[in-house]
N, C-alpha and C positions, 0 to 999 in steps of 0.2 A: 538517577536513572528514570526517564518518562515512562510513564504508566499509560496505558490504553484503558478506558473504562467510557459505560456508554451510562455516564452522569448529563447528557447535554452542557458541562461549562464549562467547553473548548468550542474552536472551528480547530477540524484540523485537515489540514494541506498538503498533498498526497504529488510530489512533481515529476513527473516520471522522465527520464534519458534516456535516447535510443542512438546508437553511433552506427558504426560500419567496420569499426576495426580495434580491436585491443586497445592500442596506443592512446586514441582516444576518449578511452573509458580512464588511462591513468590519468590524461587531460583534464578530465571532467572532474573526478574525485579530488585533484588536488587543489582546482578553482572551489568547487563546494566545502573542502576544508576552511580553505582561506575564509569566504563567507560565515561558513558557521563559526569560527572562532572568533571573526572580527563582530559578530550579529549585538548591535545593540539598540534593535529595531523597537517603537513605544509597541507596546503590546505581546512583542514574541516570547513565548514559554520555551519553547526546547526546539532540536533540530536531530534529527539520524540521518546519517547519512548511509546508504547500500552498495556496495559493488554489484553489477549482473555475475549471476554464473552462466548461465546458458547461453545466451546471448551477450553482447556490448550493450554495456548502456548502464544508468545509476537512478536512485531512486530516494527521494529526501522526505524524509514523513517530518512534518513540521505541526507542532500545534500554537495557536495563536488565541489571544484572549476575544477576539471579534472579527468577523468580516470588517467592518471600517478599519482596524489597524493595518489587515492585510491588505486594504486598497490604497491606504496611504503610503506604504511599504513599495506598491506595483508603479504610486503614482511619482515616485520619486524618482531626481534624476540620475543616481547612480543606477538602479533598477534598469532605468530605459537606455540608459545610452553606455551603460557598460557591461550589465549583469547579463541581461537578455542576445545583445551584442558578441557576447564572449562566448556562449551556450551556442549561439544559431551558428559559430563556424565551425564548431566542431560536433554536431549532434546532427542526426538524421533527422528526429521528429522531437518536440517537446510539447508537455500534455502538463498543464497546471492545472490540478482537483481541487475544489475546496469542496468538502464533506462533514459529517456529522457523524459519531461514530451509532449504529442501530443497532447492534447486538456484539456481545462479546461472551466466547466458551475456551474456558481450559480446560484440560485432562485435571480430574479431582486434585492430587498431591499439590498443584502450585497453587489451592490456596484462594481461588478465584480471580488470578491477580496475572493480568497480561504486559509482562515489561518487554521495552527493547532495547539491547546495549550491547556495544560490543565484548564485550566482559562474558557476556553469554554464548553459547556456539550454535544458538538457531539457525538453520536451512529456510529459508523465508519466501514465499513464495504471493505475486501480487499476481490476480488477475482482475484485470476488467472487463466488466460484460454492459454491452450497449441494451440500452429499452426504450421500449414507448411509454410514454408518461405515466397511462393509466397501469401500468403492469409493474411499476417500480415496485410498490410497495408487497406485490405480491412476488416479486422474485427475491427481495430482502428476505423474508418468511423463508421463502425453499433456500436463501444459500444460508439463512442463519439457522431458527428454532425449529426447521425439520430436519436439521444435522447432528440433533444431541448425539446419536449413533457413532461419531467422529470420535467422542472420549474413550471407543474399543479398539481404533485402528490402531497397530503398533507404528510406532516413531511420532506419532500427530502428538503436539501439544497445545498449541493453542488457535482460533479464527477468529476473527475480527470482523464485522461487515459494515463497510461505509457506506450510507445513502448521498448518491451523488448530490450537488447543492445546483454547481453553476462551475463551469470550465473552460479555459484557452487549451485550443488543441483538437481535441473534438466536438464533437454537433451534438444537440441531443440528452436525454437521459444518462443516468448512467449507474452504476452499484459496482463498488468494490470487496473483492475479498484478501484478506492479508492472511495469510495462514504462518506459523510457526513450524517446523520439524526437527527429530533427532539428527536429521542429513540426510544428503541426496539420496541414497540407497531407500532409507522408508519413506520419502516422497516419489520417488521413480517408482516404487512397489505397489503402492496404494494408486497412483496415475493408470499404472501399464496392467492393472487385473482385467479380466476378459471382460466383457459384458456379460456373457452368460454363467459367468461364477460372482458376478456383482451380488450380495442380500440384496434379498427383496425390499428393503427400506431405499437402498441406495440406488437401484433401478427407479423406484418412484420417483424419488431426488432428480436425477438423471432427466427423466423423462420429463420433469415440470420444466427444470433450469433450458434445458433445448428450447421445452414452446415458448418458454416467456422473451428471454433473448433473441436482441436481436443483430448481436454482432459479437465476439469474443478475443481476445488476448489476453497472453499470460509472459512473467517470465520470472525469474529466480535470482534470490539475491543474498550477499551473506550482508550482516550489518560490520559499517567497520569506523564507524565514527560517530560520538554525539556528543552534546554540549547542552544544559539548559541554562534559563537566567539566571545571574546571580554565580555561577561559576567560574 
């Protein structure tokens, strides 16, 4: 079961799917099955694969022992002229992250310890938020260590925040956040609370994460397949 921990001694690689219809989301997850079972790439540690809830689309959180293994991996010809090839006719947009993980919080009982696997019933939710260079490392801060408040909300268990590195798909800076939940009902609760019944902690929160950002997307995913090396 891969672990998420911000030890720096992973790259890990964040690929995000976006479609236009159902169908092609079963499309997509059955092509990324194929890949991750067959994955016997020099370097690659493990592979999850997501279905969307809210939207079409899939989401591959992969970690990797280097950036060069993953460029030798992108520079290959099955990569190029089948992988990429097979994705671009069925996907609206595709967005390849490679990231570093920068903070990591559970709710106390699990231990310190952030897994993902289908075995688990996580509501998973990934957003990305656009920056300017200089503002990266201050919007990491407000979505991660000024969020300890998270380990009160009911259903939340675990966030993750990745410092973007370098990406195919978009322009730009960037920072991810990967959040955990009991299910959609306590992430739709904790989403859809007023503004003006937000704590004051989470209004501050709120109010940084707007100025620093400079563009946003989100969407929700359950996990439903993984495989690491050696398996």
């Amino acid at each position: 079961m891969p672990k998420i921990a911000a030890d720096g001694q992973h790259l890990t690689v964040l690929n995000l799917f976006s479609t236009d219809a159902a169908e092609k989301q079963v499309k997509l997850l059955a092509a990324m099955r194929q890949i991750v079972d067959t994955a016997a790439y020099e370097g690659w540690i493990s592979s999850t694969v997501h279905a969307g809830q809210d939207k079409p689309g899939t989401a591959n959180f992969i970690q990797w022992r280097s950036t060069e293994d993953l460029e030798s991996r992108y520079a290959g010809e099955e990569f190029k002229h089948r992988t990429l090839p097979l994705f671009g006719e069925i996907t609206t947009s595709i967005r390849l992250l490679q990231n570093e993980i920068a903070f990591t919080q559970q709710k106390p009982e699990l231990g310190g310890v952030t897994e993902i696997s289908p075995s688990r019933d996580d509501y998973t939710a990934i957003e990305l938020f656009g920056v300017l260079p200089e503002n990266q490392e201050d919007l990491i801060d407000a979505l991660g260590e000024s969020q300890t408040w998270l380990v009160d909300v009911p259903g939340y268990r675990t966030h993750t925040v990745l410092r973007g590195l370098r990406a195919r798909g978009i322009e730009g800076k960037f920072v991810v956040v990967y959040s955990q939940w009991d299910g959609k009902e306590a992430y739709d609760a904790f989403r859809s609370v007023p503004q003006g019944e937000r704590s004051p902690e989470r209004q501050k929160v709120d109010a940084r994460v707007a100025a620093l950002q400079t563009w946003q997307d989100e969407n929700t995913y359950q996990v439903v397949h993984t495989r690491s090396a050696g398996e």
